[in-house]
N, C-alpha and C positions, 0 to 999 in steps of 0.2 A: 549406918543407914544413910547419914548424909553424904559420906565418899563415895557410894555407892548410887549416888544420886535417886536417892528411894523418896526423901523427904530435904524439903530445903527452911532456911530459914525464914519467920515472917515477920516485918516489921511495921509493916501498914496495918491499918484499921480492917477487921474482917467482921461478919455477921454471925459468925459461928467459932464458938470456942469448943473443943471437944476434951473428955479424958482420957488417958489411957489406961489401957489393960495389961499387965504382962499374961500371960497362959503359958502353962508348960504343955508343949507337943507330948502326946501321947506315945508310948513306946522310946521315944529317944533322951525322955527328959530335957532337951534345948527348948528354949524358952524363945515364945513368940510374942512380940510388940505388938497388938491388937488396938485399932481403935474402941473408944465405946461412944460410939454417936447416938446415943438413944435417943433423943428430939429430933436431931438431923433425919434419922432415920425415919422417925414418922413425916418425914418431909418429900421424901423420896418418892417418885413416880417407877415404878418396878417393871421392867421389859417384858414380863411373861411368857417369856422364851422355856419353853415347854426341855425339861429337863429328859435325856434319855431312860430309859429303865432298861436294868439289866438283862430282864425278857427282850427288852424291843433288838439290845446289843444282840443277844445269843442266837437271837432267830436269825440273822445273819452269817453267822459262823457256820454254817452247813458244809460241810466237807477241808472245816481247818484242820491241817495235821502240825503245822508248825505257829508258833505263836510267838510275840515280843511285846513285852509289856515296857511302857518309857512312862518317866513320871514327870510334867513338869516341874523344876523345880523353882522353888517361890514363884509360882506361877501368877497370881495375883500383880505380883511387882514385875509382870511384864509388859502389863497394859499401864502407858503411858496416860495422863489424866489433863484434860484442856488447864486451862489457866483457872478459869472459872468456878470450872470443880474442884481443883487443887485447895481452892482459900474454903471451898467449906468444910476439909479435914484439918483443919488447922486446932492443933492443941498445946496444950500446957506441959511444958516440962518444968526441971530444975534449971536449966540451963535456958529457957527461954522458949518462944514462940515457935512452932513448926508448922508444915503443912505437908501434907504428902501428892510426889509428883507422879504416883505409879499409886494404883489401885490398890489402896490398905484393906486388910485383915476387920471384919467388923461393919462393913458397909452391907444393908441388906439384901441391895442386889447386885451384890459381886458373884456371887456362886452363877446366876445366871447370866452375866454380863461376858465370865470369863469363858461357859461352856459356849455360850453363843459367838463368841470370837474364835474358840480352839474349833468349835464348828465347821464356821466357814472357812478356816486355813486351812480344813483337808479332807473336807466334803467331795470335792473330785477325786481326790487317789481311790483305786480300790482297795481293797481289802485292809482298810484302816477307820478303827472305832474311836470315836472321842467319848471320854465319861470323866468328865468335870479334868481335875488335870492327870487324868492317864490318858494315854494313847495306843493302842491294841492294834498290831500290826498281825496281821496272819496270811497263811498259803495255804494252798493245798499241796505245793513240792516244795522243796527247799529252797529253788533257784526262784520261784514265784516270790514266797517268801521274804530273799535276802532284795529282789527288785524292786520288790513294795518298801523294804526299810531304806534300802536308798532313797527312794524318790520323799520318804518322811522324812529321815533327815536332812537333804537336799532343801526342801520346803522349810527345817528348821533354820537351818542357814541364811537363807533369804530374805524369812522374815525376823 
């Protein structure tokens, strides 16, 4: 994680110590680095970024014939995190002090922080749904279709 500049070292004095969690991902067995900020968390001011529902997604699909489903992956750890909030994920390891520089696992309004970011990065294409990190690319022909995934992965590229 830290080659991977997900979390860095911390040697200064911070307000918030955290623990971690491992969790074993569901169906693949790999095991995922989880914060457990429980205090922090009751600290937190929560976006209330109204989450899509699967109804709201389907009622859109009206006349899809072709469909592409994209997963982000480790999606969380694509949102870069200020300075500020980096030091209040800072926890304990064996090895010493951390803090995370990308939106950790365990924060309680990451779920809405991230669908409200994948949101906005592709709220103007058409015929493309965001549902926390999948992305639903659909046509009504195939050349529709294959135009809308260009311009999503074009946009992934980008950003």
């Amino acid at each position: 994680m830290e080659d991977k500049e997900v979390i860095r070292k911390v040697d200064e004095p911070t307000d918030w110590v955290n623990s971690l969690v491992v969790v074993e991902k569901p169906k693949t067995g790999k095991l995922r680095i989880c914060l457990d900020p429980r205090n922090l968390n009751k600290a937190i001011k929560e976006k209330h970024f109204a989450l899509p529902t699967i109804e709201d997604i389907t009622t859109r699909l009206t006349g899809a014939k072709y469909l592409s489903k994209l997963d982000c992956n480790n999606g969380y750890w694509q949102l870069r995190m200020d300075k500020e909030s980096q030091l209040l994920t800072t926890f304990n390891s064996p090895f010493g002090r951390y803090c995370f520089l990308r939106m950790p696992f365990g924060i309680k309004s990451a779920q809405e922080v991230f669908q409200k970011r994948v949101s906005q990065l592709f709220e103007n294409l058409k015929g493309v749904e965001t549902d926390i990190d999948d992305i639903l690319v659909w046509g009504t022909t195939r050349k529709e279709h294959d135009d809308r995934l260009r311009s999503v992965l074009n946009r992934c590229q980008e950003v």
